[in-house]
C-alpha positions as CSV (number, residue, x, y, z in Angstrom):
1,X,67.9,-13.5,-26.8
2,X,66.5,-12.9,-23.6
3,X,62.9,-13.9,-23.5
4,X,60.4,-11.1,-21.7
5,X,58.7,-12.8,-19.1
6,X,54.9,-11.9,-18.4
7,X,53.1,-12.1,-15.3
8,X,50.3,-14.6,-15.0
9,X,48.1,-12.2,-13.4
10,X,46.3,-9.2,-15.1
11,X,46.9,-6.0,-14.0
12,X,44.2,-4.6,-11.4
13,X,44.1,-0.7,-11.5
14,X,45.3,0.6,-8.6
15,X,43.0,1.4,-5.2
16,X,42.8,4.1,-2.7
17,X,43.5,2.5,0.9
18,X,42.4,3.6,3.7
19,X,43.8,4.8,7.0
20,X,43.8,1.3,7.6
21,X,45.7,0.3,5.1
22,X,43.1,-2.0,3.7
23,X,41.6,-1.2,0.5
24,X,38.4,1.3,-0.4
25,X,35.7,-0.5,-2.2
26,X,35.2,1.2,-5.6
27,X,31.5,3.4,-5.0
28,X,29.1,4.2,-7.6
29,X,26.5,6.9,-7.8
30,X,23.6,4.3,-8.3
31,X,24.2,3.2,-4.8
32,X,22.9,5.8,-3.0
33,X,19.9,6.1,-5.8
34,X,19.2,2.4,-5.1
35,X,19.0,2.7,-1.2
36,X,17.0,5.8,-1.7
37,X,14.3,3.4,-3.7
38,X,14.8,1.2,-1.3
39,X,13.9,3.2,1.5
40,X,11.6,4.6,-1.0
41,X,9.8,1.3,-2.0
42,X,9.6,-0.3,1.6
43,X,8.0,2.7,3.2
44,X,5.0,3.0,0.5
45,X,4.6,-0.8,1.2
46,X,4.5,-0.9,5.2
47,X,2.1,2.7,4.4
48,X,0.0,0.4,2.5
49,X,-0.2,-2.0,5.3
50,X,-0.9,0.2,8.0
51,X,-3.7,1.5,5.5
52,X,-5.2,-2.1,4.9
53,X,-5.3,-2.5,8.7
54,X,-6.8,0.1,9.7
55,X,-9.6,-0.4,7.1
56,X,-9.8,-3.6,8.8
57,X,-10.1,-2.8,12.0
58,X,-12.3,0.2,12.0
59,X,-14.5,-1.1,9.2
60,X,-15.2,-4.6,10.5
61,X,-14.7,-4.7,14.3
62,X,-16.5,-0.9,14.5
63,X,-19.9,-2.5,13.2
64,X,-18.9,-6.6,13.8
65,X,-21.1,-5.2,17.6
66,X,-23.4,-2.9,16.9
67,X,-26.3,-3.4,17.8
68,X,-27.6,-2.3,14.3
69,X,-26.6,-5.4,12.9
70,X,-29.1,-8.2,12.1
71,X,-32.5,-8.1,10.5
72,X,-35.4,-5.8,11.8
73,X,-39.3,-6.0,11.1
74,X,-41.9,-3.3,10.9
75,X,-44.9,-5.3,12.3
76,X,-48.1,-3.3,11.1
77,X,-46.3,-3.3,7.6
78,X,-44.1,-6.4,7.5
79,X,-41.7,-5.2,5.9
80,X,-37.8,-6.3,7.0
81,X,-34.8,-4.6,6.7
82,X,-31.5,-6.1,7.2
83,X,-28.8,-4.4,8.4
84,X,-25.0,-5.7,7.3
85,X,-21.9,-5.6,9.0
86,X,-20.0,-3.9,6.1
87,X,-22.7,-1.2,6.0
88,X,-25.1,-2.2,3.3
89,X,-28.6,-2.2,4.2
90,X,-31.6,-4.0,2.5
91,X,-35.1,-3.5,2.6
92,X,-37.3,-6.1,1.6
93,X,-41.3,-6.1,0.7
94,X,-42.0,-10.2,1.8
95,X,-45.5,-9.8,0.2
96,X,-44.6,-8.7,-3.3
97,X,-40.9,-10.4,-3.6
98,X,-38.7,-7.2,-4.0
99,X,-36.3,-5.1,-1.8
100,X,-34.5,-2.0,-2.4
101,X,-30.4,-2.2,-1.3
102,X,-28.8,1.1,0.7
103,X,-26.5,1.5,2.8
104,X,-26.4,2.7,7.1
105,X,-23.8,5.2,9.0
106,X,-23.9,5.4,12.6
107,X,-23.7,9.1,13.1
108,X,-24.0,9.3,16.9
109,X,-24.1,6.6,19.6
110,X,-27.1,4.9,18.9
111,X,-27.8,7.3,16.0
112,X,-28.1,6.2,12.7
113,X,-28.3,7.4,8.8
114,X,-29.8,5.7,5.9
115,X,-29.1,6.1,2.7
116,X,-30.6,5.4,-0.6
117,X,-29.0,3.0,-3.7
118,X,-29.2,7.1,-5.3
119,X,-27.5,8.8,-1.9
120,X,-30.8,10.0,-0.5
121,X,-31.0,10.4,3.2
122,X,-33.4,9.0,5.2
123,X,-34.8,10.7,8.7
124,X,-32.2,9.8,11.9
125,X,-33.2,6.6,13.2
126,X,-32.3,6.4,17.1
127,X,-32.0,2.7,18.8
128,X,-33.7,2.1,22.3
129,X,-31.5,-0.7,24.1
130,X,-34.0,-1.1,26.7
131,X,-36.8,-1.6,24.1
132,X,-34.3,-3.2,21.6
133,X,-35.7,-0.8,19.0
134,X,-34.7,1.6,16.0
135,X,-37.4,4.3,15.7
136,X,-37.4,8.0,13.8
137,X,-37.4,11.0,15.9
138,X,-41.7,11.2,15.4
139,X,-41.6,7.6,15.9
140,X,-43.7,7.4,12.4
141,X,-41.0,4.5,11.9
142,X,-40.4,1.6,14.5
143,X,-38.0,-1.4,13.7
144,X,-38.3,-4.2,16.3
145,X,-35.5,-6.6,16.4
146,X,-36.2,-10.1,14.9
147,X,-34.6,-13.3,16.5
């Protein structure tokens, strides 16, 4: 009896060469649908990014220098009003302990908008650098710079 001898290795399907003669890589579908997430995926996160940045850049470094920034008094009345670098503005009442929190725009150079904790607007208030002053158009309101 003649024993059948098998062959240690396992029998690989057979593979498409190339021109080459070497051997094609087997390709899915999900390849391409995984690059295309990919792509996908890396270009919402480097939008996201540029987003954050420019946030950044044009919300801290546009008012980190304006002038606007700092605390301002209303001598006949005393009152102060503090102006923020991220836009939030607070008026304060030194004599009876309270304030009342808004928030600033600049509008123009050296032209600025108020606005109420509600979103009413308060008259354009126009900064003097000589003076180193914020006043309304009638000048019924004058903020001089404190410090």
């Amino acid at each position: 009896m003649d024993e059948e001898k098998q062959s240690p290795d396992p029998v690989l399907p057979m593979q498409i060469a190339d021109p080459t003669g070497n051997p094609a890589t087997p390709t899915t579908v999900n390849t391409a649908r995984s690059k295309r997430k990919l792509i996908l995926t890396g270009g919402i996160l480097v939008l996201i990014v540029i987003i954050v940045v420019a946030f950044l850049v044009f919300g801290v470094f546009r008012t980190a220098n304006d002038p606007i920034v700092g605390t301002w008094t209303i001598e006949s009345t005393g009152l102060l009003m503090q102006f923020d670098m991220n836009g939030m503005a607070t008026l304060r009442y030194p004599e009876m302990n309270d304030y009342a929190v808004g928030r600033w725009e600049k509008v123009a150079e050296n032209q600025y908008k108020l606005y109420s904790a509600k979103g009413t607007q308060s008259p354009l208030l126009s900064y003097d650098p000589i003076a180193d002053a914020l006043y309304t158009d009638d000048y019924s309101v004058i903020f001089i710079k404190k410090g």
